[in-house]
Residue, then its C-alpha position, 0 to 999 in steps of 0.5 A: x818645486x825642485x827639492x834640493x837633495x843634501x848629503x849626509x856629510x853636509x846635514x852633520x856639518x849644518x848640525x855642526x855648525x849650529x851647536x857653535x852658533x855659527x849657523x844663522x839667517x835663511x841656514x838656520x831657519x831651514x835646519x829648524x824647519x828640518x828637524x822640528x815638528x810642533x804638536x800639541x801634548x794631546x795629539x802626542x799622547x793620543x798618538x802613543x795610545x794608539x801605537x800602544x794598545x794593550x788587548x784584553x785575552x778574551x773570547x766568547x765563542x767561534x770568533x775567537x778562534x777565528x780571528x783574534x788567534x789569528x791576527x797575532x801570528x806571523x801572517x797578520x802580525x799585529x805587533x805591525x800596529x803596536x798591540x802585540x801586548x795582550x793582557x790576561x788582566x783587565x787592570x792592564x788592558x785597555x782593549x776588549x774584543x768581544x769576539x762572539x755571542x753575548x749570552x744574557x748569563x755572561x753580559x754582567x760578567x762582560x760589564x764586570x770586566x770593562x769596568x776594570x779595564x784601564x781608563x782610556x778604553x776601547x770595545x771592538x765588536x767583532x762579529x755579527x753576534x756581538x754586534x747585533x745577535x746575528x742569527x741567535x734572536x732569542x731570549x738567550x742572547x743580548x742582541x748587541x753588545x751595545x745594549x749594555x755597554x759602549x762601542x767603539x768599533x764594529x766589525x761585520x762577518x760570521x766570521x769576519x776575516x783577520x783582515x776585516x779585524x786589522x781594518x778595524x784595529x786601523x779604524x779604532x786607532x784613528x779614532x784615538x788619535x782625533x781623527x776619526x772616520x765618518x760613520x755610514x750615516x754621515x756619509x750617506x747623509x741618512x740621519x734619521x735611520x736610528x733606531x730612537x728615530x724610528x720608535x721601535x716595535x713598542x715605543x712612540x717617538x718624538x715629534x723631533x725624532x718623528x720630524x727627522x725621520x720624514x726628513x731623512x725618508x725624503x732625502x732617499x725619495x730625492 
């Protein structure tokens, strides 16, 4: 389809024309669809939380110098995305990056400061410590920040590059505006993996958990 190509002049004079009313039919129709862009009201706000995200000044351990110093210098830049913002206040962050090992001391602390946080919020896990301990499996450490608080983003790595932390921010952003992508299980079609479906070390599922996990060990089989 052959898109017709207009000059500026002739845009201004159409804008001209519709002001006085003189603009009408097929003309008017096509000026609307031009310039209007319907949406709804949560869409827009969605879209301008996520161009506007306020992180949190906040570090555990290596990481922090790793990555999140990075990402706001010049190289990486993370102005691009609209989150050059970083507040050393909970009450004006909406974004908390743990950026290394939670220790046991520190996780009512780090509770303590999602709880200020402003509503909506986010937590990136960043890290291989702060998603799952990484090689700290000891009685020191929480073995996953998700164990006592909620996740939304998780970035592997020890360390993880600035760019691994952009790909995340990218991916959090999506998720605030509704459009979210798939998580490993959906697109691999393995439910059934989780941890609640498999027991654990010290616990008995469920028959539905049990029946899930057979299912799902099948669908690998095939």
């Amino acid at each position: 389809m052959e898109i017709e190509r207009r000059t500026l002049a002739s845009k201004q004079r159409s804008a001209r024309d519709m002001l006085r009313g003189d603009l009408e039919g097929d003309d008017l129709e096509r000026h609307v669809e031009e310039r209007v862009v319907t949406t709804s009201f949560e869409k827009m706000q969605n879209w301008a939380r996520s161009n506007s995200i306020f992180p949190l000044t906040f570090g555990l351990a290596c990481c922090a110098i790793e990555a999140p110093i990075s990402i706001v210098t010049a190289r990486y830049d993370l102005a691009r995305f609209g989150a050059e913002a970083l507040r050393a206040s909970p009450r004006q962050a909406d974004l908390i990056i743990l950026s290394g090992r939670v220790s046991i001391k520190m996780a009512p602390v780090v509770r303590r400061l999602y709880d200020q946080m402003l509503e909506p919020k986010w937590v990136m896990a960043m890290g291989a410590c702060s998603s799952s301990a990484g090689m700290f499996a000891n009685y020191a450490v929480v073995q996953g920040a998700d164990k006592f608080m909620p996740v939304d983003i998780y970035v592997p790595g020890c360390p993880p590059r600035p760019e691994a932390v952009l790909y995340g921010f990218t991916k959090l952003q999506r998720k605030i505006q509704g459009n979210a992508d798939p998580g490993w299980r959906r697109r691999y079609d393995a439910a059934g993996t989780e941890e609640w479906a498999r027991g654990g070390p010290a616990s008995t599922p469920s028959p539905e958990a049990a029946a899930a996990y057979e299912q799902a060990r099948e669908l690998t089989r095939a």
